[in-house]
TIMIDREN-576492 format. One record per residue (C-alpha): x, y, z; chain; residue in one letter. Coordinates in steps of 0.05 Angstrom, whole numbers, plus 5000, padded with zeros to 4 digits. Each point is the difference from the previous one (the first is absolute). Example, Ala and Ser with C-alpha at 12.3 -4.5 7.8 and 13.67 -1.06 7.14 Angstrom:
2
PT	X	Y	Z	chain	resn
PT	5246	4910	5156	A	A
PT	5027	5069	4987	A	S
! end
This chain:
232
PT	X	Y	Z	chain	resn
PT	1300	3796	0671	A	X
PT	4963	5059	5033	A	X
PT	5048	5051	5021	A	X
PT	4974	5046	5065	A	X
PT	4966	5068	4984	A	X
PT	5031	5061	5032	A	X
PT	4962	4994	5055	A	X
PT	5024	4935	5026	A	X
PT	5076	5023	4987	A	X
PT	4988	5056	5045	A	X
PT	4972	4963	5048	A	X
PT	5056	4955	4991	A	X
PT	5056	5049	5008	A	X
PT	4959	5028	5064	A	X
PT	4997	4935	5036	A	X
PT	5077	4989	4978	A	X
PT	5012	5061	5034	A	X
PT	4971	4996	5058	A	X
PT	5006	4929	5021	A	X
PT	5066	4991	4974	A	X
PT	5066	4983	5040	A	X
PT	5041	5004	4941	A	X
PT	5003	5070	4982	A	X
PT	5065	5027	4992	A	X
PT	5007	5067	5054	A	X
PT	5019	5047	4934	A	X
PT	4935	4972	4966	A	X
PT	4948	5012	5055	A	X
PT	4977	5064	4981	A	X
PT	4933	4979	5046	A	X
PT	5054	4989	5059	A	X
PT	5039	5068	4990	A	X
PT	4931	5039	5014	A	X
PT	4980	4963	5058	A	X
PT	5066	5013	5024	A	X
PT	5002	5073	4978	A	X
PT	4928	5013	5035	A	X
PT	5012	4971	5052	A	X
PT	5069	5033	5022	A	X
PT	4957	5076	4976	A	X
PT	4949	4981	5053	A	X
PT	5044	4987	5047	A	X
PT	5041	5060	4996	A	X
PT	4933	5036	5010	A	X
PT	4981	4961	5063	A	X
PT	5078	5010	5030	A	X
PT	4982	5076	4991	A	X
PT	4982	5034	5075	A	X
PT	4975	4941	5030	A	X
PT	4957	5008	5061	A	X
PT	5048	4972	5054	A	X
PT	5075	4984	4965	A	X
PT	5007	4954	5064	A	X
PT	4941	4948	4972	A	X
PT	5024	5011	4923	A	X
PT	5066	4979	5007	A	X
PT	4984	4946	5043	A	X
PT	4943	4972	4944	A	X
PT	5049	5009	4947	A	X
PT	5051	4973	5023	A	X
PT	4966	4927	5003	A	X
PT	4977	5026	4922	A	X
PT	5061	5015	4978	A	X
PT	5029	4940	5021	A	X
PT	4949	4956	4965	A	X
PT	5025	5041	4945	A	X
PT	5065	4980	4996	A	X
PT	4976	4924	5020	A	X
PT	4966	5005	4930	A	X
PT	5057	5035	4962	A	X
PT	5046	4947	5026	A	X
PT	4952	4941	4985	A	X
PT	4981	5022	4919	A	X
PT	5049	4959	4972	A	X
PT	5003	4940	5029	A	X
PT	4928	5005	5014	A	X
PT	4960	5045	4947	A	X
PT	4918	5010	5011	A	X
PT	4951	5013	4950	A	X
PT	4986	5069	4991	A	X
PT	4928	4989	5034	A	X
PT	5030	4981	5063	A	X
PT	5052	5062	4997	A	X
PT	4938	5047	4982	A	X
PT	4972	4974	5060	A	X
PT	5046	5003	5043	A	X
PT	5011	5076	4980	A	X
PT	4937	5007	5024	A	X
PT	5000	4973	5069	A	X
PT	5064	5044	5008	A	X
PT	4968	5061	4973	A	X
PT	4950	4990	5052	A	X
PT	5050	4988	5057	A	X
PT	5036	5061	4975	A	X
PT	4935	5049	5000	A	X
PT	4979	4964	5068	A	X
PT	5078	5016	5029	A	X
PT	4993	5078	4976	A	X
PT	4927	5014	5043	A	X
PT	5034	4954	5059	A	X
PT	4947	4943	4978	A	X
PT	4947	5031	5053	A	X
PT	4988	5067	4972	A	X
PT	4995	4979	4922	A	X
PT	4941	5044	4961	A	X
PT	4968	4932	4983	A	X
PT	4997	4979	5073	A	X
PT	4959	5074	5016	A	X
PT	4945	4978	4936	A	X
PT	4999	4939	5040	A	X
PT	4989	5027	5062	A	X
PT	4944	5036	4979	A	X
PT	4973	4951	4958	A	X
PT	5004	4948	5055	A	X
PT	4985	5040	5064	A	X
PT	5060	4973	5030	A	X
PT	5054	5028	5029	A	X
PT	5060	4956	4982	A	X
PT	5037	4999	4936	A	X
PT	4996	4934	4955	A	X
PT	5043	5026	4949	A	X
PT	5061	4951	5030	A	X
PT	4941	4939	4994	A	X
PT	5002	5015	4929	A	X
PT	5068	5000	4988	A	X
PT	5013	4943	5037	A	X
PT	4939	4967	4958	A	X
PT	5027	5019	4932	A	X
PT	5072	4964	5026	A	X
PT	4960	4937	5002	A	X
PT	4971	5006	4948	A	X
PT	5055	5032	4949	A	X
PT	5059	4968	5026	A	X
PT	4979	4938	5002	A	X
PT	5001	5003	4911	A	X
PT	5074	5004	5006	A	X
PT	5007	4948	5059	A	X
PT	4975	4954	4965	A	X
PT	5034	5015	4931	A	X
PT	5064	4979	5038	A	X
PT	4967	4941	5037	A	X
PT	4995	4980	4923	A	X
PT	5065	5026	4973	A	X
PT	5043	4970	5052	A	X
PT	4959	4947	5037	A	X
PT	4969	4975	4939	A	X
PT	4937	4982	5039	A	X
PT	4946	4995	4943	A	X
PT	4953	4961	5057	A	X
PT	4950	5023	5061	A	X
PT	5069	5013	5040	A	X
PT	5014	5062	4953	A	X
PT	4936	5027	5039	A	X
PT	5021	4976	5068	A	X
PT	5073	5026	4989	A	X
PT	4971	5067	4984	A	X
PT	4950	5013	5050	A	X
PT	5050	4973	5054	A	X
PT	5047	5059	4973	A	X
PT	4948	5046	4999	A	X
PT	4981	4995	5072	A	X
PT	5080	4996	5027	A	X
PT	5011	5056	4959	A	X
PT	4947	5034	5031	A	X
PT	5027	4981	5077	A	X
PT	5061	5015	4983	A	X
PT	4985	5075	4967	A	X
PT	4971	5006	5074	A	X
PT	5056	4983	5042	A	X
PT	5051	5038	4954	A	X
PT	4945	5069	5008	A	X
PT	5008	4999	5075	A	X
PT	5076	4989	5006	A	X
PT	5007	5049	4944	A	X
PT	4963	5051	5034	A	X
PT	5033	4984	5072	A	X
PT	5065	5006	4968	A	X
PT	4988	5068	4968	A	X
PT	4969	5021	5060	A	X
PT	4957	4960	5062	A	X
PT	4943	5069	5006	A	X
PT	4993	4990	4926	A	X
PT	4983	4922	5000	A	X
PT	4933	4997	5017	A	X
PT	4982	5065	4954	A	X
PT	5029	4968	4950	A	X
PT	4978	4931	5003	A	X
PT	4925	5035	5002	A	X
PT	4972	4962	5053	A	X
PT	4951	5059	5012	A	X
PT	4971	4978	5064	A	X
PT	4993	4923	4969	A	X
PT	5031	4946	5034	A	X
PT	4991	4955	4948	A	X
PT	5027	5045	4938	A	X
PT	5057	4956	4975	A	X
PT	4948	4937	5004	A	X
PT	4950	5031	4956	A	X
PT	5055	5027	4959	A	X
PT	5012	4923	4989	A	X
PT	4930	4979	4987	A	X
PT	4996	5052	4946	A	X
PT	5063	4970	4970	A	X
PT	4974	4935	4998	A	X
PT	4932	5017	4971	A	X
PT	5032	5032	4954	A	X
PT	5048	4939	4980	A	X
PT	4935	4957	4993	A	X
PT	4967	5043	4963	A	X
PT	5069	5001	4951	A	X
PT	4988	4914	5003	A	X
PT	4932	5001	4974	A	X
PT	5029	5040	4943	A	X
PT	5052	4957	4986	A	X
PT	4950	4937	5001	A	X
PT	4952	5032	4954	A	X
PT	5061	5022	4958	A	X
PT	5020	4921	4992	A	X
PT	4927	4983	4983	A	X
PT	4998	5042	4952	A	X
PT	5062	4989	4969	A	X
PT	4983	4925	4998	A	X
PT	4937	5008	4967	A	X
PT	5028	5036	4954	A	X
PT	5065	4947	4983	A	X
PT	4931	4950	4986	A	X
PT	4969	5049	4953	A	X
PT	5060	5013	4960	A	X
PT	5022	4921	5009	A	X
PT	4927	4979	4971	A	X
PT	5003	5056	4944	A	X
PT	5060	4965	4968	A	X
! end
């Protein structure tokens, strides 16, 4: 019997921990931080934001997918991956929120990158939603749905893109809500008709391009179920 080298427990115990579901929440030290560093960053970007109007108005759709996720842990635990990820699409909707989206230091490199006048920095974010959320989605289109097919794919994307409609509609009643002179300054039209279409397209490139991952993923973990099944 060969036992693994140190190496391949590590690797082990990393895997384990990051692709996981049964981790218990005192365990997850890898959790804890993502938590912890996220909630810091946050703190930072709910410090003298440029307009309070457009801040509360973004965090109050992040807060409340917040608690969504709270609520869901236990009957419905992710792998740390897909929380990590998540993090980071909210860390980027919270630093967009703080500079009102439009006026974000990475949209003014862009500008002058690009010669352009109009920010992208919403594209982006809207992009990476797509393309990070869409780890988690389809975690739970496994853990609940059990879909171990094609459908798992065509569950997820569908998601994906109604999520992405849906974020949409819920910005511009949000902002008319709060206030009607603030919706269209918040929603970041700027002077582009078809803002929340594009908005969409870069949400579902960015779910495809989250697909191709997860097919090359399965590939690979196939061919690798062969090696191991011809090795014994």
């Amino acid at each position: 019997m060969v036992l693994p080298s140190a190496k391949q427990r590590h690797t082990a115990n990393w895997s384990k921990l990051l692709k996981s579901h049964q981790i218990r929440f005192k365990e997850n030290w890898l959790l804890k931080v993502t938590i912890s560093a996220f909630s810091i960053f946050w703190i930072f970007m709910a410090i003298r934001p440029l307009d309070w109007k457009v801040w509360l108005v973004e965090n109050t759709l992040l807060v409340s997918g917040i608690i969504l996720l709270v609520w869901t842990y236990r009957i419905l635990p992710l792998t740390n991956v897909s929380y990590i990820l998540i993090a980071a699409f909210l860390a980027m909707h919270a630093y967009g929120g703080h500079f009102s989206y439009q006026f974000t230091p990475v949209d003014d490199w862009m500008k002058k990158i690009l010669h352009t006048d109009r920010g992208y920095y919403d594209r982006i974010v809207h992009f990476a939603f797509g393309l990070f959320i869409a780890f988690p989605v389809r975690e739970a289109v496994l853990y609940v749905l059990k879909m171990r097919h094609a459908g798992q794919y065509v569950v997820t994307f569908a998601f994906i893109v109604a999520a992405s409609g849906l974020f949409e509609l819920l910005e511009m009643w949000a902002a008319v809500l709060f206030d009607p002179k603030l919706a269209a300054k918040y929603i970041g039209m700027q002077g582009d008709v078809f803002d929340s279409h594009k908005d969409m397209t870069m949400s579902l490139i960015g779910v495809v391009l989250a697909l191709g991952l997860f097919g090359i993923q399965r590939r690979i973990g196939h061919k690798l179920s062969r090696s191991r099944s011809s090795m014994k």
